[in-house]
C-alpha positions as CSV (number, residue, x, y, z in Angstrom):
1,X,0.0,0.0,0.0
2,X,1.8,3.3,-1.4
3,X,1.6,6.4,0.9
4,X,-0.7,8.2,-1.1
5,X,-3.4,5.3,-1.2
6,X,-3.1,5.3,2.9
7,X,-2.9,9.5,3.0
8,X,-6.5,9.2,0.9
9,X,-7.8,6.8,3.1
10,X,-6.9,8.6,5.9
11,X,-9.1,11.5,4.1
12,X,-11.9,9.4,3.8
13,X,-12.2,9.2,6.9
14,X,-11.2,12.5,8.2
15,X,-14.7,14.3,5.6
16,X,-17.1,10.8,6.9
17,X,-15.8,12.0,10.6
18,X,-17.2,15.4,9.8
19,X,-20.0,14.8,7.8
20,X,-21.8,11.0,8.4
21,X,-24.6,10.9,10.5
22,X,-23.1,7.2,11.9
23,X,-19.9,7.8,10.7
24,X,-19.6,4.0,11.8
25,X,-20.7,2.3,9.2
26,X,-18.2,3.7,6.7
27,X,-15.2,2.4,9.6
28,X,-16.6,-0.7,9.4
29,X,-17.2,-1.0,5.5
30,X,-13.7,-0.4,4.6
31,X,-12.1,-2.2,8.1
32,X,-11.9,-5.2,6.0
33,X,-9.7,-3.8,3.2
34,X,-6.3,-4.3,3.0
35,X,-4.6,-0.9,4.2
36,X,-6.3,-2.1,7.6
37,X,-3.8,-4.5,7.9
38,X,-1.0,-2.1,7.5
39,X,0.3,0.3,9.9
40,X,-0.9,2.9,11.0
41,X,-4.1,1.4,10.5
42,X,-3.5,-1.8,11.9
43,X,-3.6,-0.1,15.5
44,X,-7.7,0.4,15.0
45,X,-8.4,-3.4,13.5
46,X,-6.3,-4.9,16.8
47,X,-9.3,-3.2,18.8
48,X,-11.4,-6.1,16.7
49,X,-9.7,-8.7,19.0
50,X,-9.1,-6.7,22.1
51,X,-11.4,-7.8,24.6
52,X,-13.2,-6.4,27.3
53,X,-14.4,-7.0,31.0
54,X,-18.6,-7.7,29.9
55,X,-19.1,-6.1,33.5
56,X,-18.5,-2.8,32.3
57,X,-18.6,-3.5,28.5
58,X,-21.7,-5.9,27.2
59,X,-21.2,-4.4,23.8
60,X,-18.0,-6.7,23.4
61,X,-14.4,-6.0,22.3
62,X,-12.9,-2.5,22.2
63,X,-13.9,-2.3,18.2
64,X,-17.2,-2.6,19.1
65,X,-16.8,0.0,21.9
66,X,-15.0,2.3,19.8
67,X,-17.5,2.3,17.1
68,X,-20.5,2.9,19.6
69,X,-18.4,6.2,21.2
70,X,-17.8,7.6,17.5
71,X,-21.9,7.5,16.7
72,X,-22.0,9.1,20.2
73,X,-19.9,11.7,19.4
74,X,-21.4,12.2,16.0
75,X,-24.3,12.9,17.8
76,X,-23.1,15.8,19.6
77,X,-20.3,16.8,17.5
78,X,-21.8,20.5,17.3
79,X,-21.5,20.9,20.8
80,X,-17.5,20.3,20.6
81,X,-15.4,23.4,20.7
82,X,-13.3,21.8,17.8
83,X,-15.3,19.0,15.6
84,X,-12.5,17.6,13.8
85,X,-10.4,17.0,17.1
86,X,-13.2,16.1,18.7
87,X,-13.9,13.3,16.2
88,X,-10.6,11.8,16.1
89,X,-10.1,11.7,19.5
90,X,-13.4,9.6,19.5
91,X,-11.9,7.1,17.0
92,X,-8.3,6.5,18.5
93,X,-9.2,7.2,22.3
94,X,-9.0,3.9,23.7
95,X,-6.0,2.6,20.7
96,X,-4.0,2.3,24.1
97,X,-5.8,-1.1,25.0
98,X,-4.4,-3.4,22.2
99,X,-1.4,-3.9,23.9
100,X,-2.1,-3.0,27.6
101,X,-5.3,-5.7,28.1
102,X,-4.7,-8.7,29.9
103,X,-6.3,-11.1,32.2
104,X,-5.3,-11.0,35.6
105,X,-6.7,-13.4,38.3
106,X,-9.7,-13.8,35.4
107,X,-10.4,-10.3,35.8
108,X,-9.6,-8.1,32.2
109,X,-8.0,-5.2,32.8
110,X,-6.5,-2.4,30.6
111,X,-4.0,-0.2,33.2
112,X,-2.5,2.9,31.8
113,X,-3.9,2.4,28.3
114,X,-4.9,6.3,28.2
115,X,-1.2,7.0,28.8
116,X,0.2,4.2,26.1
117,X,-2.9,5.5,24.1
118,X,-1.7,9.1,23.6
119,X,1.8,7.9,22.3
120,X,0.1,5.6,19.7
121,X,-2.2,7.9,18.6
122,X,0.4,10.8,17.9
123,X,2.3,7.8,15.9
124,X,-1.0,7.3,14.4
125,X,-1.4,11.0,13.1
126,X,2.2,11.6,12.6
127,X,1.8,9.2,9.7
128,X,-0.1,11.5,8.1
129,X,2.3,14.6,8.6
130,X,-1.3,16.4,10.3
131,X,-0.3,19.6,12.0
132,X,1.5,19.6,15.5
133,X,-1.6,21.3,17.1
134,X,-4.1,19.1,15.7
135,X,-2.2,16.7,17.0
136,X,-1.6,17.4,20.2
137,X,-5.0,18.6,20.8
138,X,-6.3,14.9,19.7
139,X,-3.5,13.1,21.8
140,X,-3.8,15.0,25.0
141,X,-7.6,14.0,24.8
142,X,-6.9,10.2,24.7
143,X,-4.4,10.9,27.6
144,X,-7.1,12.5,29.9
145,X,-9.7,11.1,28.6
146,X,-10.1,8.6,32.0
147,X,-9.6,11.5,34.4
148,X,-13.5,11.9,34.3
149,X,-14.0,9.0,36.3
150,X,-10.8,9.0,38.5
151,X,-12.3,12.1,39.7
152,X,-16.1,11.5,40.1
153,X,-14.5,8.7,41.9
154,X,-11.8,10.1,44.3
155,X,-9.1,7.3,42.5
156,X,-5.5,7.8,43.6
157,X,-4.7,8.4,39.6
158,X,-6.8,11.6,39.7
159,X,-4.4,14.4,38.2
160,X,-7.1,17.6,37.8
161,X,-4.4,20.4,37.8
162,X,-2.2,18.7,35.1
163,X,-5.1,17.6,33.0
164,X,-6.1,21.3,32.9
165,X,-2.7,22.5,31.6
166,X,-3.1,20.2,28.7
167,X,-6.6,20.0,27.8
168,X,-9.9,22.1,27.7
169,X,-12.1,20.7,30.6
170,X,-15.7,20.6,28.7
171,X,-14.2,18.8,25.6
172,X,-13.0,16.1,27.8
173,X,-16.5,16.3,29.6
174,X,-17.9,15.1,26.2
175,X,-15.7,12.9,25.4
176,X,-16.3,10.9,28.7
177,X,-19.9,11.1,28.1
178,X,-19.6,9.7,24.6
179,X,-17.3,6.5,25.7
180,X,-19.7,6.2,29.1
181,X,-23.1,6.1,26.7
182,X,-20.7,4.1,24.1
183,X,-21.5,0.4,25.6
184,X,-24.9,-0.7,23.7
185,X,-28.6,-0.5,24.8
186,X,-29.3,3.0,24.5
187,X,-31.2,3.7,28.1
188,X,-33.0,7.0,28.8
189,X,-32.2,7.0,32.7
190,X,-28.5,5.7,31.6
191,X,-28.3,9.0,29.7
192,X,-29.4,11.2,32.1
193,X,-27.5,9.3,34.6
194,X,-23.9,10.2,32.3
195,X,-25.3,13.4,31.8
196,X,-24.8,14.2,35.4
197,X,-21.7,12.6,36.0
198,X,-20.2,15.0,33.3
199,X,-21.7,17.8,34.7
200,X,-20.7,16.9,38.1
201,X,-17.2,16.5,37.0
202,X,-16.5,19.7,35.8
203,X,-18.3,20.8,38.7
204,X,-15.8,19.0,40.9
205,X,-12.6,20.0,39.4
206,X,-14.3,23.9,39.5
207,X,-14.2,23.6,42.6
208,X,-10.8,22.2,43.3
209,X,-9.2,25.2,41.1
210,X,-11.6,27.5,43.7
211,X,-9.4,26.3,46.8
């Protein structure tokens, strides 16, 4: 696969990002062709066999949790302060799990795959010579994009003060609600439910910054 067959595919899916409604179903249309087997591409068809704990994810491997967050963010896209960022991060924000999911004790378990995610997903981009602030902007969301629940949770890997140096706190609100709702069986109380823990998170950290 030459580099301007994979720099077109990567701007196939940069407009369906933008533009689809379920931007989904073009992923997984073309997930079967060839450059998916090729790096950079390859990182996003390991998610395919990359499982999850069905505790916390009944929708199945991190593929199918991955494609579920981008419709969700599709959704509220408008809402985002920057779509395209926005977007991406969506798509490569949980690339980190591939290689940092194993069993332990029967239990599955992904530690520090939003830290190992934000180096792979600036490999990711870099392949595609995408500007150094796009870039960072999209990577620094994969890296925070678990602080949500460290927080809401009072989990010793809670790092508010260095998040907020690096990323804007309501884009990382969305994104959290997009990979909280992204787990299957859309659920009206569920929603509201996520709603609320986003609101209460940036409510939270507020109020940390207020001290």
């Amino acid at each position: 696969m030459n580099l301007k067959t994979t720099m077109d595919m990567f701007k196939e899916i940069d407009r369906h990002l933008l533009e689809d409604k379920i931007p989904s179903e073009y992923i997984l249309e073309i997930s079967n062709e060839q450059v998916f087997n090729e790096e950079p591409f390859n990182m996003l068809k390991n998610l395919k066999d990359t499982p999850q704990s069905p505790k916390y994810h009944p929708e199945g491997s991190v593929w199918n949790h991955t494609m579920l967050v981008l419709d969700k963010a599709a959704e509220i896209k408008e809402d985002s302060k920057d779509k395209r960022v926005f977007m991406w991060a969506a798509l490569l924000h949980d690339l980190g799990k591939a290689p940092t999911t194993k069993t332990r004790k029967g239990k599955i378990t992904s530690y520090n795959h939003d830290n190992v995610g934000e180096e792979m997903a600036r490999k990711f981009l870099e392949k595609f010579h995408q500007e150094e602030r796009f870039t960072y902007k999209v990577c620094k969301l994969v890296r925070w994009h678990m602080q949500p629940l460290f927080i809401l949770k009072d989990l010793p890997f809670a790092d508010p003060e260095n998040m907020l140096k690096e990323v804007d706190i309501d884009e990382i609100a969305l994104l959290f609600l997009c990979d909280r709702l992204g787990r299957g069986g859309d659920n009206k109380e569920r929603e509201i439910e996520e709603k609320n823990n986003a609101e209460n998170f940036i409510k939270k950290v507020k109020n940390v910054q207020d001290i």
